[in-house]
Every structure is written in structure tokens, then in C-alpha cells.
C-alpha positions as a Markdown table, in Angstrom:
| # | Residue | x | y | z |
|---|---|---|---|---|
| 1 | Unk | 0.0 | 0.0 | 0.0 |
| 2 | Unk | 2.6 | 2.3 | 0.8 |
| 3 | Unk | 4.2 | 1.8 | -2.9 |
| 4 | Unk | 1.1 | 2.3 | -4.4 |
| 5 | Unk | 0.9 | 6.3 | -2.6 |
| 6 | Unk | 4.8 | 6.7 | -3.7 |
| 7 | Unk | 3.8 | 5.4 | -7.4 |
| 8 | Unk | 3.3 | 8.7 | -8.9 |
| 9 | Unk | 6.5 | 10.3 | -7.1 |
| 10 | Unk | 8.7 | 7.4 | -8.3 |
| 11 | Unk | 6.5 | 7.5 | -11.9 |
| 12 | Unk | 7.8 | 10.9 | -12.0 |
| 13 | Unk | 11.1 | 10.5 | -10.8 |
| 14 | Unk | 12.3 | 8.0 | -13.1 |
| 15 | Unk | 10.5 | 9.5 | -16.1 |
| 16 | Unk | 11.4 | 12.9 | -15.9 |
| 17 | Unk | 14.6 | 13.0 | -13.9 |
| 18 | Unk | 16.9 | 9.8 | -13.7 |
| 19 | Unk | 16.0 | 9.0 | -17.6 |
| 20 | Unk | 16.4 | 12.5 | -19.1 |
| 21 | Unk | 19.5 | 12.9 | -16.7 |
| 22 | Unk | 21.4 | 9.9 | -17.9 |
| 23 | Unk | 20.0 | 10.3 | -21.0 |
| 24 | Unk | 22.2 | 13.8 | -21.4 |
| 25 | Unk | 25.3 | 12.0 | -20.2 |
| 26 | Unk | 25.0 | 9.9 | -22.9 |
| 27 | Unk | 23.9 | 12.5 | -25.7 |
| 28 | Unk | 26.9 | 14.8 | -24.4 |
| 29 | Unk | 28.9 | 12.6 | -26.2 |
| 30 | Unk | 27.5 | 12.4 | -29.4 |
| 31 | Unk | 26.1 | 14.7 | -32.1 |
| 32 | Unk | 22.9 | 14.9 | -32.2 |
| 33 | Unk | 20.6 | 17.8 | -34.2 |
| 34 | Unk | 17.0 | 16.0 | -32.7 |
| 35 | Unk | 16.1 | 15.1 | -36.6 |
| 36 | Unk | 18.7 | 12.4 | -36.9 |
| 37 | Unk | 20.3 | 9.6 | -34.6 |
| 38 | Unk | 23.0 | 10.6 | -32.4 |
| 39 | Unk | 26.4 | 10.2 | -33.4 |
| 40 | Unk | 28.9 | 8.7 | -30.9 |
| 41 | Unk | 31.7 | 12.2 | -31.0 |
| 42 | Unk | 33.8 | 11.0 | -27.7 |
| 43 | Unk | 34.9 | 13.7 | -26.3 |
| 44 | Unk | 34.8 | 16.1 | -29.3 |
| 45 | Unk | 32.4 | 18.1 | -27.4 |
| 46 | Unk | 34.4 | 18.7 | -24.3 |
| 47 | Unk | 37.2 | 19.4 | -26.0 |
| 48 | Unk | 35.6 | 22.1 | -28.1 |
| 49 | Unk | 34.2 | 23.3 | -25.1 |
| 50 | Unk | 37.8 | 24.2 | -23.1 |
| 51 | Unk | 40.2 | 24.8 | -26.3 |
| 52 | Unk | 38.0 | 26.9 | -28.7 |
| 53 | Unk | 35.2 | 27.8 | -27.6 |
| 54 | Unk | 34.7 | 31.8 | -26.6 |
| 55 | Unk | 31.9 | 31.8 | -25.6 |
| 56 | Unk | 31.8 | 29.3 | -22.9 |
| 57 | Unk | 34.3 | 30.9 | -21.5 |
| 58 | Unk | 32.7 | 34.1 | -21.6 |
| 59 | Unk | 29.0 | 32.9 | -20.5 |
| 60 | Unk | 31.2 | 30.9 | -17.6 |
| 61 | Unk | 32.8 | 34.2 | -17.0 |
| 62 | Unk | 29.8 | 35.6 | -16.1 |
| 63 | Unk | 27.9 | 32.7 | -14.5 |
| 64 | Unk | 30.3 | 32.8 | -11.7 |
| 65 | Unk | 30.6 | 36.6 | -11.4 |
| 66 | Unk | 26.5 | 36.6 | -11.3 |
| 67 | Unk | 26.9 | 33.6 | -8.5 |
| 68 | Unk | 29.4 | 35.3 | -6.6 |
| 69 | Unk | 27.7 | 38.7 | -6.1 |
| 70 | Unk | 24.2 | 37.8 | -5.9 |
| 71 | Unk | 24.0 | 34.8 | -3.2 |
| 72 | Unk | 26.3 | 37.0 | -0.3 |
| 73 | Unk | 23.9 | 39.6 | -1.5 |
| 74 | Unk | 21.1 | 38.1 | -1.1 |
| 75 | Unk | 21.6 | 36.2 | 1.8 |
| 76 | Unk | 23.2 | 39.0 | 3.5 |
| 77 | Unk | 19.7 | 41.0 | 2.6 |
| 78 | Unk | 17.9 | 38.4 | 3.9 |
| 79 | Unk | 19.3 | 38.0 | 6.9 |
| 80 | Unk | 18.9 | 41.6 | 7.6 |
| 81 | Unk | 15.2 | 41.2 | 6.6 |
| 82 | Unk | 14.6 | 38.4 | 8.8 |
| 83 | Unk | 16.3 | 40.3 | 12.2 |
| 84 | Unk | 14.3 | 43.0 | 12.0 |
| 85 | Unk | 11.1 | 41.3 | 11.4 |
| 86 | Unk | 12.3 | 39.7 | 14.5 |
| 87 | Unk | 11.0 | 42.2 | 16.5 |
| 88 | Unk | 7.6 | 42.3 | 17.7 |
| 89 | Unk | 6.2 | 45.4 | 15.6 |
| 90 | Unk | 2.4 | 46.3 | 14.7 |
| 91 | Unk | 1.1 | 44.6 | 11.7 |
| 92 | Unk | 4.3 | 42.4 | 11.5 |
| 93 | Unk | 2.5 | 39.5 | 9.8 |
| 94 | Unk | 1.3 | 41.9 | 7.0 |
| 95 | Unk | 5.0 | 43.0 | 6.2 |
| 96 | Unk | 6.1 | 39.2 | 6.6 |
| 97 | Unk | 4.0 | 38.7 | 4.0 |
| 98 | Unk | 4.6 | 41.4 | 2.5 |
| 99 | Unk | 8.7 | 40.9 | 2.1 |
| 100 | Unk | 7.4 | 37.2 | 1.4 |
| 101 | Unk | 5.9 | 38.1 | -2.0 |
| 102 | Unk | 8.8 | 38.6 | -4.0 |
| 103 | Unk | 10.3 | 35.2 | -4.3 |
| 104 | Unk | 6.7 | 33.9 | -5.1 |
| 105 | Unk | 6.6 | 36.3 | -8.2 |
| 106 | Unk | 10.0 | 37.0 | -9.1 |
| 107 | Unk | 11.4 | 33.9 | -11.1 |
| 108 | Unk | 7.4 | 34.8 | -13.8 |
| 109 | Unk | 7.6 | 35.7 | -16.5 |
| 110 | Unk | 5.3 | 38.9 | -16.1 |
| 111 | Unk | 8.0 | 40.0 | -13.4 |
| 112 | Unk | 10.9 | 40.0 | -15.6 |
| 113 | Unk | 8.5 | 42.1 | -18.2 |
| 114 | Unk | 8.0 | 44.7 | -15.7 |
| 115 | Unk | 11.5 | 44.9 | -14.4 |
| 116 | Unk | 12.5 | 45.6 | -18.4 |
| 117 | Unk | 10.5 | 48.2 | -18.2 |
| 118 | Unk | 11.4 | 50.1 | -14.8 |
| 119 | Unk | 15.0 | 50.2 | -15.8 |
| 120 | Unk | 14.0 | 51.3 | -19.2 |
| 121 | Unk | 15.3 | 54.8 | -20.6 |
| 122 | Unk | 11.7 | 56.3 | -19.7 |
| 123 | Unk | 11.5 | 54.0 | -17.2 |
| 124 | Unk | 10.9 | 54.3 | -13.5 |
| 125 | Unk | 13.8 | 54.4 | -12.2 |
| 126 | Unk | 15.4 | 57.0 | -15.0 |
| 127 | Unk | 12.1 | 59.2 | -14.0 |
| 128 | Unk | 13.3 | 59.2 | -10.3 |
| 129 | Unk | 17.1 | 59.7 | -11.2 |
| 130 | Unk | 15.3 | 62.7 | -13.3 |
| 131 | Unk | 13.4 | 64.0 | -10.5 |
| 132 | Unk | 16.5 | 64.7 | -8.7 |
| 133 | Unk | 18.5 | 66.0 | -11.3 |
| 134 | Unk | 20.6 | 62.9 | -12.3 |
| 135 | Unk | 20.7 | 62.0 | -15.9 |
| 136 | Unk | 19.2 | 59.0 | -16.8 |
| 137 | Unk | 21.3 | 55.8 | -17.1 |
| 138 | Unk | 21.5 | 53.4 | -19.9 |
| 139 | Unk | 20.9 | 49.9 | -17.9 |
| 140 | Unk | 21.0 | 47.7 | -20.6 |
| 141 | Unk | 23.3 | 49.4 | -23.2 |
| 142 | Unk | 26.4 | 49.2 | -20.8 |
| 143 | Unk | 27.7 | 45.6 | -19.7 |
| 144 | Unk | 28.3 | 46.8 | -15.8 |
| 145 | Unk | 24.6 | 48.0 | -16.2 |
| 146 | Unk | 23.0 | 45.6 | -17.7 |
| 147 | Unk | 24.5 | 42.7 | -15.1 |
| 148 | Unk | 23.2 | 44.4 | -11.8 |
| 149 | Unk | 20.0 | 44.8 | -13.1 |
| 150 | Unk | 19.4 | 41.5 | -13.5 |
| 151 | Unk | 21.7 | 41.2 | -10.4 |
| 152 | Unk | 19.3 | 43.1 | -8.4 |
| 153 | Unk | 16.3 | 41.2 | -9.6 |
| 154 | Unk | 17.8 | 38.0 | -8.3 |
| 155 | Unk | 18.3 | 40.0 | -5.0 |
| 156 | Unk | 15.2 | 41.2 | -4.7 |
| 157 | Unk | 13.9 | 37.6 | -4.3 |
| 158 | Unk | 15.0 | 37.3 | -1.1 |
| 159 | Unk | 11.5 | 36.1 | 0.7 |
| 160 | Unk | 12.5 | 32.2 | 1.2 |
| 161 | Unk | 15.9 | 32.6 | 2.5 |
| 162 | Unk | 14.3 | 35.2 | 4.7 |
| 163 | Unk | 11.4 | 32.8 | 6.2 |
| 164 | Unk | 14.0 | 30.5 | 6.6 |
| 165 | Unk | 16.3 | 32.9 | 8.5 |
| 166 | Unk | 13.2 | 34.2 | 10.4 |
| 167 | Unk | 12.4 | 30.8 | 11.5 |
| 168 | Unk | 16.0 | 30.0 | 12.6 |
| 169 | Unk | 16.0 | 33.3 | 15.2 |
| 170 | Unk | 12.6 | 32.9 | 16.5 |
| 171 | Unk | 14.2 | 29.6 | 17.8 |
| 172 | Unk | 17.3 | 31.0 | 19.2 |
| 173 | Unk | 16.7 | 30.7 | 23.1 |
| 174 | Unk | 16.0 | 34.3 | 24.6 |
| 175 | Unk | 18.1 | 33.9 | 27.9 |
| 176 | Unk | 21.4 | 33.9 | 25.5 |
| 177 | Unk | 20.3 | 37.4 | 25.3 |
| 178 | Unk | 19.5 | 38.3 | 28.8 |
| 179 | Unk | 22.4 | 37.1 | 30.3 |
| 180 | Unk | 24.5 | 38.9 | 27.4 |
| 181 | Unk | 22.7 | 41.9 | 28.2 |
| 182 | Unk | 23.6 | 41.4 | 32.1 |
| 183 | Unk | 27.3 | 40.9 | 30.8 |
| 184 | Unk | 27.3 | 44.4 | 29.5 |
| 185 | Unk | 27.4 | 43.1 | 25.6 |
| 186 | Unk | 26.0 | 45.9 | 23.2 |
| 187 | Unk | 23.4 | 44.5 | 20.3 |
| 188 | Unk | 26.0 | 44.3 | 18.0 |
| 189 | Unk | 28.2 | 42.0 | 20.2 |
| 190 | Unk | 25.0 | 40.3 | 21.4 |
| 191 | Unk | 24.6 | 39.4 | 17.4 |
| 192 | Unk | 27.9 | 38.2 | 16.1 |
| 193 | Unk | 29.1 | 36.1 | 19.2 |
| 194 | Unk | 25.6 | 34.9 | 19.4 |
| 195 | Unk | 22.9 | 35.0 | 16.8 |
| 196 | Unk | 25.7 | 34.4 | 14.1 |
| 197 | Unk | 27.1 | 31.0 | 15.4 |
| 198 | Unk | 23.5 | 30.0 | 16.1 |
| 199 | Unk | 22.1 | 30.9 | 12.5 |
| 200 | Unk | 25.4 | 29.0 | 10.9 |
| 201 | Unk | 23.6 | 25.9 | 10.4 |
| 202 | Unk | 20.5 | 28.0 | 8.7 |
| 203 | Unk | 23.3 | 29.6 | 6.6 |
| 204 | Unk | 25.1 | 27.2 | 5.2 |
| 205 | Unk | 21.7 | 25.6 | 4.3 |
| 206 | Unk | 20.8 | 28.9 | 2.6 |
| 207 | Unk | 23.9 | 29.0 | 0.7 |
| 208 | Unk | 23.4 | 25.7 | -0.8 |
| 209 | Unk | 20.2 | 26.1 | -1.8 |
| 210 | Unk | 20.6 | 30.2 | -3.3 |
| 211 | Unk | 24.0 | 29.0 | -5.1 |
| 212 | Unk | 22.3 | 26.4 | -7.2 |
| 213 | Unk | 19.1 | 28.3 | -7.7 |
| 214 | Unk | 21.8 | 31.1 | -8.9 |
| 215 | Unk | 23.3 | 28.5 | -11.6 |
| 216 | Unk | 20.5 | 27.9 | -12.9 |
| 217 | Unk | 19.0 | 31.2 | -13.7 |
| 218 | Unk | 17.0 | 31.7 | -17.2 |
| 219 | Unk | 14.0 | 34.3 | -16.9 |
| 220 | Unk | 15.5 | 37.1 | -15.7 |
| 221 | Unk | 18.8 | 37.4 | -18.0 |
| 222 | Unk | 16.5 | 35.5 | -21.3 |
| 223 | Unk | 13.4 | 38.1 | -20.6 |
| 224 | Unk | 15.5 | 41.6 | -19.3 |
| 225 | Unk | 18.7 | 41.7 | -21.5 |
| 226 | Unk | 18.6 | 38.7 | -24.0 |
| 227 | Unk | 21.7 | 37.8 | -22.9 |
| 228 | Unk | 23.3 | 41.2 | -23.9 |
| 229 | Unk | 24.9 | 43.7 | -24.4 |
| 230 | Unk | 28.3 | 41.9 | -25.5 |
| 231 | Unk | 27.1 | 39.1 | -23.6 |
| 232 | Unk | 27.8 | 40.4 | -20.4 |
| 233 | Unk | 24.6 | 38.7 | -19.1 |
| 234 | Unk | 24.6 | 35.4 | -21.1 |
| 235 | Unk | 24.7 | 32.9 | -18.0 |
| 236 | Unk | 25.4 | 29.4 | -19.3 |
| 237 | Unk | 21.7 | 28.1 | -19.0 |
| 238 | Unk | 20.9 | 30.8 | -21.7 |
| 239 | Unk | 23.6 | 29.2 | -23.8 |
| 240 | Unk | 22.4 | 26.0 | -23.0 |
| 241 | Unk | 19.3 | 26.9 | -24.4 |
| 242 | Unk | 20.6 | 28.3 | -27.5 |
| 243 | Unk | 22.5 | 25.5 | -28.5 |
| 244 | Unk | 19.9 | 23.1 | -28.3 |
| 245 | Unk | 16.6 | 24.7 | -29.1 |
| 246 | Unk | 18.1 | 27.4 | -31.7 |
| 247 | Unk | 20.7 | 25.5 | -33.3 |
| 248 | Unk | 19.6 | 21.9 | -32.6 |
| 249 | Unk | 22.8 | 20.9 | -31.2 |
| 250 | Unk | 21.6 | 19.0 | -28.0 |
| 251 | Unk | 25.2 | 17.3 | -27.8 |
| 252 | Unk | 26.6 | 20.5 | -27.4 |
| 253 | Unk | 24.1 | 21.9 | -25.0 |
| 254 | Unk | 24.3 | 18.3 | -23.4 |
| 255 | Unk | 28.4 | 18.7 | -22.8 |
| 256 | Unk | 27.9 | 22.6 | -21.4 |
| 257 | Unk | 24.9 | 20.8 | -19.3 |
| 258 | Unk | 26.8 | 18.2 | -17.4 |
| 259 | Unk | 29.9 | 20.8 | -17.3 |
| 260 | Unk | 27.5 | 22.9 | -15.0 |
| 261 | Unk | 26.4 | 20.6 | -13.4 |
| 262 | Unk | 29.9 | 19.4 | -12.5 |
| 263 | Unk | 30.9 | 22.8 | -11.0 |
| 264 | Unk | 27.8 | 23.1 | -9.0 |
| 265 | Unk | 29.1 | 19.3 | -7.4 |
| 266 | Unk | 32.1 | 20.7 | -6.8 |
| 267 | Unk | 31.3 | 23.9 | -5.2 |
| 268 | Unk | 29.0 | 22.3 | -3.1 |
| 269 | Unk | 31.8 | 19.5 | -2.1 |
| 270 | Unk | 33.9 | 22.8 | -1.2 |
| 271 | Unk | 31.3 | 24.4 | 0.9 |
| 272 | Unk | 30.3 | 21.0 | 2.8 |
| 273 | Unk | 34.4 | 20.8 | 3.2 |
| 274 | Unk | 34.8 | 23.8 | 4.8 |
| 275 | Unk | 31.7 | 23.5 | 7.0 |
| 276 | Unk | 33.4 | 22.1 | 9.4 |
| 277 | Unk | 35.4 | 25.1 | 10.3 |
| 278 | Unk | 32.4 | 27.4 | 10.2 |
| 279 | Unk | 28.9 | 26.0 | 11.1 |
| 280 | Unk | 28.0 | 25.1 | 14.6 |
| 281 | Unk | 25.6 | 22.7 | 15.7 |
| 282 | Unk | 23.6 | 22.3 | 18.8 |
| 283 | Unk | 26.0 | 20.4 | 21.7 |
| 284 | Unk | 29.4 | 21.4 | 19.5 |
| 285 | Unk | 31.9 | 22.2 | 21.6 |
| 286 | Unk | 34.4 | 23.6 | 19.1 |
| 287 | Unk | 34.9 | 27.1 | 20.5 |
């Protein structure tokens, strides 16, 4: 009986994740166009990949840089979010809620849309810069521009890291503080010696999470820039997507598939690594 309630989750499991998964490993050896049968290539597509290909080095380029600033950003913003909605304010579940919102809407579609147009030359934010007699920018004709827009976007969807967070303090026991506060420790000492070690666990599992969201980013760069200008938005899952559904080269788009997906494994090896030098559990008595 129990196998029969799991059927539909294993159904889907096997069907549209383990088969399409190994299905790619194999593909990112061959070369396949989706009209005829693959072609066993070796490891003609990897080797592309690292000796002549520009653009993957560019689009990995930026990848990284995007993963780099956006998930301290992010969590960091989060974090910040969380504290003070910490506090026991008037109409603090409204503006839970309220800062909750964002990462609901912002991966759609319609979001991305709207965001294109507030950083547009008449746009929002060129009318405010106006208002105050700063000429308007150009966010998605320059490269530095056009990467913390979307930058920004993926920091502004900061609502489940923040829940998260939120959660992780409203568990932190409140003598800690008292007895701090008896001590003499300010608010600021109070929070790095003992919300910080406390929320470490709640970090780190933010970080994983955020860091592979970030990697796999598509609406945002696809809908706001394209990709552009001088691909200094064109994140590897836009590439990805190029390669296979623009110039049928899934075996390609395979290789720079399983490529990202090797450097997300090993970035998340490296953070579990080094773990255990900077996340604290409950009963560690590492100082």
C-alpha cells in the first residue's frame, strides 16, 4: 500500500529526472541535431568546449561573477530582513508577508517584463534619477549596467531565505540574550558572538540552496537583457538553451549541461568541506 501512494512520485522520478538525466550524459557525447540519430563524437564536445570555444568561456565568466555577487547579496539582505522582522512590531505578519511576495513572483515571467520596463530609458527608475536631477542611465546598453539589473532582480527575491532565517531566530533561546545583556554586551556584540554561530547551520543551508538556484537562472537574463549587451549577461543556462533549441545541437548543449552541473558538485563539495570550520551545531563544543 505504501508503494502504491509513492507510485506517482517514483513514476515521475524515473521518467522525468533519472531518464532524461542519464539520457544527457550519454547525448553529451555524441552529435545529435533532434532530426537524426546521435552520433557517438567521444569527447569532441568537451574538447571544443575548453580549447575553442569563446563563448563558454565568456558565458562561464559571467555565470560565476553573477553567483558570486548575488548569493552573499542576497543572503546577507535576507538575513537583515529576517532580524528586523524579528521584532515584535504592529502589523508584523502583514510585512512578513509582504517581504514574502517577491520570491513567489519573481522567477514569472510577467515579473521580468515589468522589471525591463522600470529600468527602461523612460523607465521608473530614469524618472526618479530625473526628479533629482541625475541623468538618466543606460541599464541595458552598458555591460556593468545591464548585469546588476538582473543582479538586483535576483536579490530582490530574497523572501524564502528570509522565512528561513526568520524561523531559525525565533528559535534561538531568549536567555542567551538576557544574560548577554547582564554581561554588559552591546546589540552588536550580542549578534555576532551569538545569533551568528547559532544561525550557521541555517546559513550554510541557505547557501546551498541560493548557489544552485543562482546557476541555474534563465527568466531574468533570457526576458531583461537577452543575454546582452556583448554578452555580459549570457549565463550558461541561456547558452544552453541556444545550443539546443536554436541551433539543434543538443550534444553541445548536453556537454555545457553536465559541465554545470559538474561545477555546481564541486562547489558544493567545497562548501560541505569547509563546513566544518564554520557552522556550529547544537551540543558542539568547538569554540
Amino acid at each position: 500500500m505504501g508503494l502504491l501512494y509513492l507510485a506517482p512520485y517514483i513514476v515521475g522520478l524515473v521518467v522525468f529526472t533519472a531518464i532524461p538525466f542519464f539520457a544527457s550524459l550519454y547525448l553529451s557525447f555524441t552529435d545529435y541535431d533532434l532530426m537524426s540519430a546521435p552520433r557517438w563524437t567521444g569527447l569532441e564536445n568537451y574538447v571544443e568546449l575548453f580549447t575553442s570555444d569563446r563563448t563558454f568561456r565568456r558565458s562561464l565568466y559571467v555565470t560565476l561573477l553573477y553567483v558570486f555577487i548575488t548569493v552573499p547579496l542576497k543572503l546577507a539582505f535576507a538575513l537583515f530582513i529576517a532580524y528586523i522582522l524579528n521584532y515584535r512590531l504592529r502589523f508584523i505578519n502583514f510585512f512578513r508577508t509582504a517581504f514574502y511576495v517577491p520570491s513567489i513572483l519573481g522567477g514569472s515571467i510577467a515579473i521580468a517584463v515589468l522589471w525591463r520596463y522600470i529600468f527602461a530609458t523612460n523607465g521608473l527608475v530614469n524618472m526618479g534619477l530625473g526628479a533629482v536631477g541625475i541623468d538618466p542611465v543606460n541599464w541595458f546598453g552598458d555591460p556593468v549596467n545591464a548585469l546588476f539589473t538582473i543582479t538586483l532582480l535576483r536579490c530582490w527575491q530574497f523572501g524564502s531565505a528570509m522565512v528561513i532565517f526568520l524561523a531559525a531566530l525565533q528559535s534561538i533561546d531568549k536567555s542567551l540574550y538576557e544574560a548577554a545583556a547582564i554581561d554588559g554586551a552591546s546589540k552588536w556584540t550580542s549578534f555576532v558572538h551569538i545569533t551568528l554561530p547559532l544561525l550557521t547551520p541555517v546559513i550554510f543551508f541557505n547557501l546551498i540552496m541560493q548557489m544552485v538556484q543562482a546557476f541555474q537562472e534563465f527568466n531574468g537574463p533570457y526576458i531583461i537583457t537577452g543575454g546582452g549587451p556583448l554578452k555580459s549577461t549570457y549565463l550558461l543556462p541561456l547558452y544552453i538553451y541556444d545550443e539546443a533549441f536554436r541551433r539543434f545541437d543538443m550534444g553541445y548543449a548536453s556537454a555545457i549541461a553536465w559541465v554545470l552541473f559538474v561545477i555546481i558538485m564541486v562547489l558544493t563539495l567545497i562548501a560541505f568541506w569547509s563546513s566544518k570550520k564554520w557552522v556550529f551545531y547544537a551540543g558542539d563544543k568547538r569554540s
